[in-house]
C-alpha positions in Angstrom: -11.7 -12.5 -19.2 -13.1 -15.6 -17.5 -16.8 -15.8 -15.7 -17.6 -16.4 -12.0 -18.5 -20.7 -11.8 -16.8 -21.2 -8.7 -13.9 -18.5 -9.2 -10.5 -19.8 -8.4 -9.6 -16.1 -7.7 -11.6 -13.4 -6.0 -10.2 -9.8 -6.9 -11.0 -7.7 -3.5 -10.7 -4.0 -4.1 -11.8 -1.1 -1.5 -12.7 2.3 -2.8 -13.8 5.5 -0.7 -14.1 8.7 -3.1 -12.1 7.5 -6.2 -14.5 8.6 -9.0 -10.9 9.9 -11.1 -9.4 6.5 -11.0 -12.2 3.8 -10.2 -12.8 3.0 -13.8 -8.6 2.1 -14.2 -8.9 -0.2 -11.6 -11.9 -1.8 -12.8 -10.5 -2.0 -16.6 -7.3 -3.6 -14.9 -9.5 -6.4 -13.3 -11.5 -7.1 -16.7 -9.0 -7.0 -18.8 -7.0 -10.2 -17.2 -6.6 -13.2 -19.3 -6.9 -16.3 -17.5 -7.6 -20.5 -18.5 -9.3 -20.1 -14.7 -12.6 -18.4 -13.7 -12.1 -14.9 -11.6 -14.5 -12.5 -9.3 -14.1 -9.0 -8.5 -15.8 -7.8 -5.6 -16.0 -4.1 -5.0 -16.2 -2.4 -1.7 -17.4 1.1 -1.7 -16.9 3.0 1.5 -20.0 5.0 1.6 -18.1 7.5 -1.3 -19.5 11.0 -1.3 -18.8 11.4 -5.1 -19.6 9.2 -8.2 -17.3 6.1 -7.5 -20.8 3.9 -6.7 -22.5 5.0 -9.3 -19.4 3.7 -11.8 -19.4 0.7 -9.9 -23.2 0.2 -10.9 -22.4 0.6 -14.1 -19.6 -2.0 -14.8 -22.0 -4.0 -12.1 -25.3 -3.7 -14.8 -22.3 -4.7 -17.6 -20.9 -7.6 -15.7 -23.5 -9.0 -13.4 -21.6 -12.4 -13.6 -18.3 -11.3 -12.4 -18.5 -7.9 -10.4 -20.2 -8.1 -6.8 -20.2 -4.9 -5.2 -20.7 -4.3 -1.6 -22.1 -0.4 -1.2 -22.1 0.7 2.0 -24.6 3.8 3.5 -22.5 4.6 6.3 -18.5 4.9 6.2 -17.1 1.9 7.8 -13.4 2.8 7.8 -14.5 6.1 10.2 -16.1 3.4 12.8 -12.4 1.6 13.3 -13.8 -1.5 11.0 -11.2 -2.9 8.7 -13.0 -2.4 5.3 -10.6 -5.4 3.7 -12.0 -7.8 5.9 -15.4 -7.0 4.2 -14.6 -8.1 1.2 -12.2 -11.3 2.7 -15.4 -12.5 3.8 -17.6 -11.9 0.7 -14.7 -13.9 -1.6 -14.8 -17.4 -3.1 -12.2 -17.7 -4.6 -9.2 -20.2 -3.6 -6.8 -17.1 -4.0 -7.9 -13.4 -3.2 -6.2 -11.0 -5.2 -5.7 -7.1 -3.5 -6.2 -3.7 -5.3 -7.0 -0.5 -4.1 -9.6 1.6 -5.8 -6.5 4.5 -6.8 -4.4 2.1 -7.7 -4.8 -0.4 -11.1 -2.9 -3.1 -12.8 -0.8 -2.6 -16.3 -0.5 -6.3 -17.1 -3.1 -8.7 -18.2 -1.6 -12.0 -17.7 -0.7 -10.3 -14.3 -3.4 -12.7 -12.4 -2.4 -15.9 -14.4 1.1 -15.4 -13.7 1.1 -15.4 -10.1 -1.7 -18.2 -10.1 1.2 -20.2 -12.2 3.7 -20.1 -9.7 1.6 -20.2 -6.6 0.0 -23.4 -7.6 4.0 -24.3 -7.8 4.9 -23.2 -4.6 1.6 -24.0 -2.5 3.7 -23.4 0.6 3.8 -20.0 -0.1 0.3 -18.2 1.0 1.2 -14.9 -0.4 3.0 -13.6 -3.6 3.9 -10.2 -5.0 6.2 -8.3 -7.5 7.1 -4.9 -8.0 4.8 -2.0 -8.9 5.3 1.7 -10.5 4.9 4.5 -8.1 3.1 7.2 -10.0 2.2 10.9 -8.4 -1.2 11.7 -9.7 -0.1 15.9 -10.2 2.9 14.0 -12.5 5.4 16.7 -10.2 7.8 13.8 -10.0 9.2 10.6 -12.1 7.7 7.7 -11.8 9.8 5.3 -9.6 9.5 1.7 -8.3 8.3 -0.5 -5.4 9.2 -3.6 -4.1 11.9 -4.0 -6.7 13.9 -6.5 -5.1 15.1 -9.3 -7.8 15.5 -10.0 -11.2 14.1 -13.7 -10.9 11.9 -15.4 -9.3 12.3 -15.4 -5.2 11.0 -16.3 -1.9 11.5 -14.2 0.8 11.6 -15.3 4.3 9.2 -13.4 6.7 11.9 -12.2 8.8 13.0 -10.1 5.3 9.2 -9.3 4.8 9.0 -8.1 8.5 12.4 -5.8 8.3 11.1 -4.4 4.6 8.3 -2.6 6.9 4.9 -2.1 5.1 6.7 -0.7 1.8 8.2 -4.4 0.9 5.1 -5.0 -1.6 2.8 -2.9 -3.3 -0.9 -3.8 -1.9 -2.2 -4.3 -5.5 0.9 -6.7 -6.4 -0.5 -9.1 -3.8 -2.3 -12.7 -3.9 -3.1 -14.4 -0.8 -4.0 -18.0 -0.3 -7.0 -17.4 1.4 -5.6 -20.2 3.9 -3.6 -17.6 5.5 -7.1 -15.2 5.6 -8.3 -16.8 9.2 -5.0 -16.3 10.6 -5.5 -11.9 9.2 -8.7 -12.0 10.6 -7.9 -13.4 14.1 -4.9 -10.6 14.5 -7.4 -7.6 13.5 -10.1 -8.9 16.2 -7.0 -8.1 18.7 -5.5 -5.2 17.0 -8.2 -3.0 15.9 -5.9 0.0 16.5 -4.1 -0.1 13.0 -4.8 2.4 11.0 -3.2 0.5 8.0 -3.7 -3.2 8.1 -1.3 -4.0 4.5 1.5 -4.7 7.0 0.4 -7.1 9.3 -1.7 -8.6 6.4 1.9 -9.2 4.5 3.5 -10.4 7.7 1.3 -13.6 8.1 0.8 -14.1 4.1 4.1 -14.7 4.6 4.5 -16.7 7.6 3.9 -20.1 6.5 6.4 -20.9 3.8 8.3 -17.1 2.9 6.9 -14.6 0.4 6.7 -15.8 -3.4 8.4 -12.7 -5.5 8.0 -12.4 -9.1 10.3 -10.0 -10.9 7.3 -8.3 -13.3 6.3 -5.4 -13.2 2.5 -5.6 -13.2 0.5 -2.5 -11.5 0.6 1.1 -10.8 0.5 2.6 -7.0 -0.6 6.0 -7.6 0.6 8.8 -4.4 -1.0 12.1 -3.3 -4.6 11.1 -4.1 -6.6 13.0 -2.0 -7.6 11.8 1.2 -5.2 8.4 0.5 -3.1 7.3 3.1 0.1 8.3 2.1 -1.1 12.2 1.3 -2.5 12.2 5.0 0.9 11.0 6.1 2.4 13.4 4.5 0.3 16.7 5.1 -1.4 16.3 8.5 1.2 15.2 11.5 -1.1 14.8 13.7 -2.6 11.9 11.6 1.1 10.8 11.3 1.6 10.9 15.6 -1.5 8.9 15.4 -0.3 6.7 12.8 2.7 6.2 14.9 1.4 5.5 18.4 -0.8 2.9 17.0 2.0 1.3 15.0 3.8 0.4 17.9 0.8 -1.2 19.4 0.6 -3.2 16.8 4.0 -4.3 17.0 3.4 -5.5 20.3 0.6 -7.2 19.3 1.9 -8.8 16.8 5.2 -10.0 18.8 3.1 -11.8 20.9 0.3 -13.0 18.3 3.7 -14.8 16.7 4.5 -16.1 20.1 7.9 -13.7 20.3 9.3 -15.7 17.5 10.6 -12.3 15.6 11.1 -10.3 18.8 14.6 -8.7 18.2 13.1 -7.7 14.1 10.3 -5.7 15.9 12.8 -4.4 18.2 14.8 -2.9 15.4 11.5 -1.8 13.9 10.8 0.7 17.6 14.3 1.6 17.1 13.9 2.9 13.1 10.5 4.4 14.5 11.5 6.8 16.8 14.5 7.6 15.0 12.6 8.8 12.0 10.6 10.8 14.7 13.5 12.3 16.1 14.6 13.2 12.5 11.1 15.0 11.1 11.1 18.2 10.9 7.3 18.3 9.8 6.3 16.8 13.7 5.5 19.9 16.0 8.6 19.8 18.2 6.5 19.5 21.6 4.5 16.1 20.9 8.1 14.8 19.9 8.9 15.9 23.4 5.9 14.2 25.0 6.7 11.0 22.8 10.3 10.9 23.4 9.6 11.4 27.3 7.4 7.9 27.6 10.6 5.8 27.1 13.9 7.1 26.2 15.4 3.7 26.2 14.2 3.1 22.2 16.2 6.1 21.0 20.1 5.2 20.5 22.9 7.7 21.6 23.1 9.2 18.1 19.7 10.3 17.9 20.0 11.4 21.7 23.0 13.6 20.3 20.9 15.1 17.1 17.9 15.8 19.2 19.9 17.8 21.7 21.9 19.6 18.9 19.5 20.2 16.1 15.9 18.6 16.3 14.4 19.9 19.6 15.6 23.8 19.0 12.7 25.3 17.2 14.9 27.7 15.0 17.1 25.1 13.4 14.1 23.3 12.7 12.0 26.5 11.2 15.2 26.9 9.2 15.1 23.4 7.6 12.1 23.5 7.1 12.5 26.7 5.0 15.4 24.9 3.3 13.4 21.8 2.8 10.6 23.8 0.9 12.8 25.4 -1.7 14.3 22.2 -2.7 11.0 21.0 -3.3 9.5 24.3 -5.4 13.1 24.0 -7.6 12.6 20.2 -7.9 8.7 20.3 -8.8 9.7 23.5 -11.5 12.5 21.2 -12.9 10.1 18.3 -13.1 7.4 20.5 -14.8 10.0 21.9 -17.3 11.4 18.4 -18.1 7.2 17.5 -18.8 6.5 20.3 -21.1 9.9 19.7 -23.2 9.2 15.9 -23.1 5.5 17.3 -25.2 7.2 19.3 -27.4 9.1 17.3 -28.3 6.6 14.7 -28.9 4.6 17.1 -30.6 7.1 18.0 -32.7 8.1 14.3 -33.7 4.3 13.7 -34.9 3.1 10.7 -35.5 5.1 9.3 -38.0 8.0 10.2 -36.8 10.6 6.8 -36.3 11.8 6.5 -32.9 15.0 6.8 -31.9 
């Protein structure tokens, strides 16, 4: 672990409520091993539990290295893009991005992408792939942004078509040369709900995306309150979601000067099929949606939405359908868990492994 005399990297993490994982994110962050000095600074979102209280206490530990930024009023509820906060707070040459849920597995994880940025200074944003983790352990863990074996730049075009999911927020390092470029498209955009998309988009506009094939952090789904449960369990945060999505992706055609017009073209098109294709939307905003401009939905969509999607029994009946696969998927899991202990417990400790 390396002190704070002028950090080459500033660690930015946000955190709203994440008293059950804080301290994972926080031992991910000290634990890195580095021949250059680091930062961490902490945003806490006004939480309503003890996440600011654990940050005071790694802050009292490490007064050199951790600088938290507590808030006493929610800033994310305002519209204000809480990242930003901590963009502006950093010192660091490179700013290094991990949510307060999520938390790094590696601990050369920050040297390594340092390494072969300082290689490639073209590149103002790298990555690499993550583990996607369900915090109820229902399902397997499975990956993100897997997309090599080696090392890789990716152009922005393939960054742009990969949608938000091409990197793992906490697999990212920006050159905080591209940081004045983020912050000029958020003063325009302030509609995003989500701002890791745009925020990968012009990391990688300068010179591609620099991909390194370990796998270095942990992206825990279904926390509580976390974007991706939302998206799945409330539609109309995911109508909301989508409405300002393609706002932004207006915005950002013309903040790029129409350069990748057709790719956001393609991205309104994916959009709206996906809408046509959810059975979890209520089938009357998809009506008022899909009445505002018919022109973004292609002849095969046209075709399901007359013959299955806009006929509320079909749709009551997949969604039946849809629910039983999950409860036989989530018992199957939980079975495979519990034999997976037993087992374990059976081996004991001095078992040899297989």
């Amino acid at each position: 672990m390396a002190g704070t005399k002028d950090p080459l990297v500033s660690i930015c993490c946000i955190t709203y409520n994440h008293e059950n994982y804080i301290r994972d994110a926080i031992e991910g962050f000290l634990m890195q091993k580095t021949d250059f000095p680091f930062e961490i600074i902490i945003h806490d979102d006004a939480s309503t539990d003890a996440t600011a209280d654990i940050i005071r206490e790694y802050e009292r530990k490490y007064p050199d290295i951790i600088k938290p930024i507590y808030q006493t009023e929610n800033q994310y509820s305002k519209g204000e893009k809480v990242t930003l906060f901590t963009f502006k707070a950093a010192r660091g040459k490179y700013i290094a991005l991990c949510e307060g849920d999520d938390y790094w597995i590696d601990p050369l994880k920050l040297q390594k992408q340092i390494t072969e940025m300082e290689k490639h200074p073209e590149c103002y944003i790298s990555f690499h792939p993550a583990i996607r983790r369900r915090v109820d352990g229902s399902r397997k863990d499975g990956m993100l942004g897997l997309h090599s074996d080696k090392i890789t730049i990716f152009s922005t075009e393939e960054v742009i078509l990969g949608g938000g999911g091409f990197m793992h927020t906490g697999s990212i390092v920006l050159n905080r040369s591209a940081v004045p470029r983020i912050m000029s498209f958020f003063d325009i955009a302030r509609e995003t709900h989500v701002g890791d998309y745009y925020i990968q988009i012009l990391g990688a506009e300068n010179g591609g995306a620099l991909y390194l094939s370990d796998v270095m952090s942990v992206y825990r789904a279904g926390v509580p309150g976390s974007w991706s449960e939302r998206m799945g369990n409330d539609p109309d945060y995911w109508i909301s979601w989508f409405r300002s999505q393609l706002i932004c992706y207006g915005k950002m055609d013309t903040f790029t000067n129409k350069k990748y017009s057709k790719l956001f073209d393609v991205l309104t098109k994916q959009m709206y099929s996906t809408l046509i294709r959810s059975i979890s939307v209520d089938i009357d905003v998809k009506k008022s949606i899909i009445g505002e401009d018919m022109n973004n939905i292609d002849i095969k969509d046209r075709i399901l939405w007359n013959v299955i999607f806009k006929h509320p029994f079909i749709v009551k009946t997949l969604r039946s359908v849809r629910q039983i696969a999950l409860q036989a998927l989530d018992r199957r899991n939980r079975r495979h868990l519990v034999d997976r202990d037993a087992m374990e417990e059976n081996r004991g400790p001095d078992a040899p492994e297989n």
